[in-house]
N, C-alpha and C positions, 0 to 999 in steps of 0.2 A: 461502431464507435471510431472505429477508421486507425491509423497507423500511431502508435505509442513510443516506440521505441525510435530513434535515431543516432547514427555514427555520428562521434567530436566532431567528423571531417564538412558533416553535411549542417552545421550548427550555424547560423545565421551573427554575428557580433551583433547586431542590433537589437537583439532578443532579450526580453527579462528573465533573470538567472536565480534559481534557487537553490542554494548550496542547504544541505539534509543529510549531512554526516552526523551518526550518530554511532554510536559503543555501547548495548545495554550492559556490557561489564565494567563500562569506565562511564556512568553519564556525562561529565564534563566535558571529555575527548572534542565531542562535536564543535562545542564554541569554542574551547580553546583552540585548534585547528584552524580554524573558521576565523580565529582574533590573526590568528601569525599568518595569514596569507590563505586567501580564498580568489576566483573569478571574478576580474574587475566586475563590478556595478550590480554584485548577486546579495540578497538579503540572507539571514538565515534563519529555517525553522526546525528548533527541536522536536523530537520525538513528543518527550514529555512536557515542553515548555509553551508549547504551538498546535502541535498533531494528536495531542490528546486533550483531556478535562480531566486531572487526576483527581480533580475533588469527586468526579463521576461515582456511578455506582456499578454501572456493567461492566465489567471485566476489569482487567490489569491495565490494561488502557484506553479508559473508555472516548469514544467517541465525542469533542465535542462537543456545542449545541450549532444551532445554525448562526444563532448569535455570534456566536465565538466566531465561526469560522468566518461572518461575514467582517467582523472586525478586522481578522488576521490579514484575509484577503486587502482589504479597506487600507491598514495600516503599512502595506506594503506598496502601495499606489498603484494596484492593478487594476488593467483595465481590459472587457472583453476581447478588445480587437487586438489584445500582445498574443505577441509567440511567445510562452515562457516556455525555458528548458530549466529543466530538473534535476540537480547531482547528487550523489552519495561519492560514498568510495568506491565504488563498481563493485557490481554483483551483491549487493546488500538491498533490505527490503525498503530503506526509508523512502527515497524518491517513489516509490508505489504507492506508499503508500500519501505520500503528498500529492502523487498525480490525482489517484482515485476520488480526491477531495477535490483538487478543481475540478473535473468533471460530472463531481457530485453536484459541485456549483456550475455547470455546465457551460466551463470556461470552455471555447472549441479550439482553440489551438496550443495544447499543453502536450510536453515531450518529455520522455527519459532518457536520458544520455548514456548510451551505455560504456562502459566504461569506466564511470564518474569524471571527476577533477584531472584526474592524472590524464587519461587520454583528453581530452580537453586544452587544459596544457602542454602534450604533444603536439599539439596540431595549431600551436602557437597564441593560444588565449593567454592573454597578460593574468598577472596574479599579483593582489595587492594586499595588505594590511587593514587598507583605507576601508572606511562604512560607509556605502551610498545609500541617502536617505533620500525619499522619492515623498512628495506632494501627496497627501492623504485624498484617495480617491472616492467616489459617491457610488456603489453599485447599485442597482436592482436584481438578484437573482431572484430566479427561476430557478426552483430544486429537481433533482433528476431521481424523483423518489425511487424508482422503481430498479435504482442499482444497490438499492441498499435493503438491507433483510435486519430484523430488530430478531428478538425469542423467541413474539409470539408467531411468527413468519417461520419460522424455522422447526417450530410445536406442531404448526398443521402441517408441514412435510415428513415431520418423524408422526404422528398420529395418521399420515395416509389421506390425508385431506388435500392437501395440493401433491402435484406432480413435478417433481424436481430432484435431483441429485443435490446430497451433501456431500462438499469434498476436504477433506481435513487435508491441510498444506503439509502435519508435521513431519516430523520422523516417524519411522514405522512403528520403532519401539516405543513411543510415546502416542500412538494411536492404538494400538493394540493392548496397551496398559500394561505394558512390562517392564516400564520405567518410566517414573515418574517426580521428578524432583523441584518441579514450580510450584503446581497446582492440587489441589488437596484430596484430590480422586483423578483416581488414572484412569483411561479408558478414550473412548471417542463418544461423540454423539449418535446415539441410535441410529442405523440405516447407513452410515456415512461412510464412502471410499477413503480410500488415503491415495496422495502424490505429493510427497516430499517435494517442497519447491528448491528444496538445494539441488534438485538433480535438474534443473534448469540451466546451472550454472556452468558456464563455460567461460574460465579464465577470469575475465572481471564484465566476461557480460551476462546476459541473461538473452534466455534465447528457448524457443518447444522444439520440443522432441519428437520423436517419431511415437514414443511410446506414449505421450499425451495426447498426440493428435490422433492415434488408431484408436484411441480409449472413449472417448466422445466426439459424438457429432457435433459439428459448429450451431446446431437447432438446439439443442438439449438445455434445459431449464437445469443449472447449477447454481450450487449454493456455496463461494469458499468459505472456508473460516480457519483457526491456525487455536493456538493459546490464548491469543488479546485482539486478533486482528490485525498483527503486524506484517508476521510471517505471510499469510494468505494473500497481503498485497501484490507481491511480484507474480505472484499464481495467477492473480485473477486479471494481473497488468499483460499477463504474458498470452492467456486464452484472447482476449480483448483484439490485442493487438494479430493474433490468428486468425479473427473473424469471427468468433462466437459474441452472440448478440444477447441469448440471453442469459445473462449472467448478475447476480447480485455477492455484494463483501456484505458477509454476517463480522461487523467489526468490534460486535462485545466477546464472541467467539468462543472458545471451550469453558475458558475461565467464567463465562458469564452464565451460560446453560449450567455450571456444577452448582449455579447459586439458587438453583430453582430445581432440575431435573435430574433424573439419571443417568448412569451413560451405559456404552456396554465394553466389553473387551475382547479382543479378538479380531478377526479379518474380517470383512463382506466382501466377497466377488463379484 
């Protein structure tokens, strides 16, 4: 899938900018933020306003349709041949999970800026108030099915039918099922490892470790997924850009399997 991630320093001005500051404790944060000064000429997409379907039914934040997404894309005037870069506040999962959607739509030149805004604006990018509205563009995609995992994809991995790793993004405690305060059964999905993607983070970047890279091979058939899909992003943004190829986001994720199956609790090694 080739390199994801890029320094403020190495950011082109000419590029379409997506500002994806979001707060799941504050939902407003993001645009209001976003209203008082954002990257000259960047649109903005919320979590739940854009990045989801919350009339959906899979998970906490479902997925979506292609529809949608082809509108989003559409209403924002993109076109295959932009470099768009991607921001959060650094070290958050939104820009992941905005990447893994153009991708899905198999934009080929999409970036995450690590850092977000703030290193951005070190390295001298103007910041305005102003909304640049761009020319409603005509795509054709082409969907990259095969990065995306639905239940019943994930049903024949835990029933031993395909061959893949699940790997739960979340906290340990919340994959082990020893605390649980979102969602209505605690536990993990059957068979599934755990790698906290907060332990990715360094400062306000995001970045693999030694301890993810000795753990799987860049070959190995993974499945991420988190609570809703969100969290799982910068996981599966972070292997991606390490050179694992195969790789799918299960993005209706724990929340969406407790609506159907069981789970378990406890560690897998």
């Amino acid at each position: 899938m080739g390199r994801v991630f890029v320094d403020a320093n190495e950011v082109k001005k000419e590029g379409r900018f997506i500002d994806t500051r979001f707060n799941l404790q504050d939902k407003t944060w993001g645009q209001t933020v976003f209203n008082e000064g954002h990257i000259e000429g960047a649109v903005y997409w919320g979590l739940e306003s854009d990045l989801s379907d919350m009339l959906g039914k899979e998970g906490r934040h479902p997925m979506p349709t292609k529809e949608q997404l082809t509108n989003l894309f559409e209403s924002a005037g993109l076109q295959f041949e932009d470099t768009i870069y991607i921001y959060d506040q650094g070290a958050a999962p939104f820009s992941a999970r905005a990447w893994w959607m153009l991708k899905y739509a198999n934009f080929p030149n999409v970036y995450i800026v690590n850092g977000g805004m703030i290193a951005l604006t070190e390295v001298g990018f103007g910041v305005t108030s102003e909304t640049k509205t761009y020319p409603k563009s005509t795509l054709s995609i082409q969907w990259n099915d095969k990065i995306y995992a639905n239940r019943d994809d994930v049903k024949q991995i835990v029933d031993g039918k395909e061959q893949a790793t699940l790997l739960d993004a979340r906290a340990a405690v919340r994959y082990k099922g020893e605390h649980e305060t979102i969602d209505v059964k605690a536990g993990h999905i059957p068979t599934a490892k755990n790698f906290d993607w907060e332990q990715l983070k360094v400062d306000s970047n995001l970045s693999a470790n030694e301890e993810l890279l000795n753990r799987f091979k860049t070959d190995d058939s993974i499945v991420v997924y988190c609570g809703s899909g969100v969290t799982a992003s910068p996981l599966y943004a972070v292997l991606a850009d390490s050179g694992y190829e195969n790789i799918r986001l299960y993005v209706g994720s724990f929340s969406d399997w407790i609506t159907q199956y069981e789970v378990e609790t406890g560690e897998n090694e």
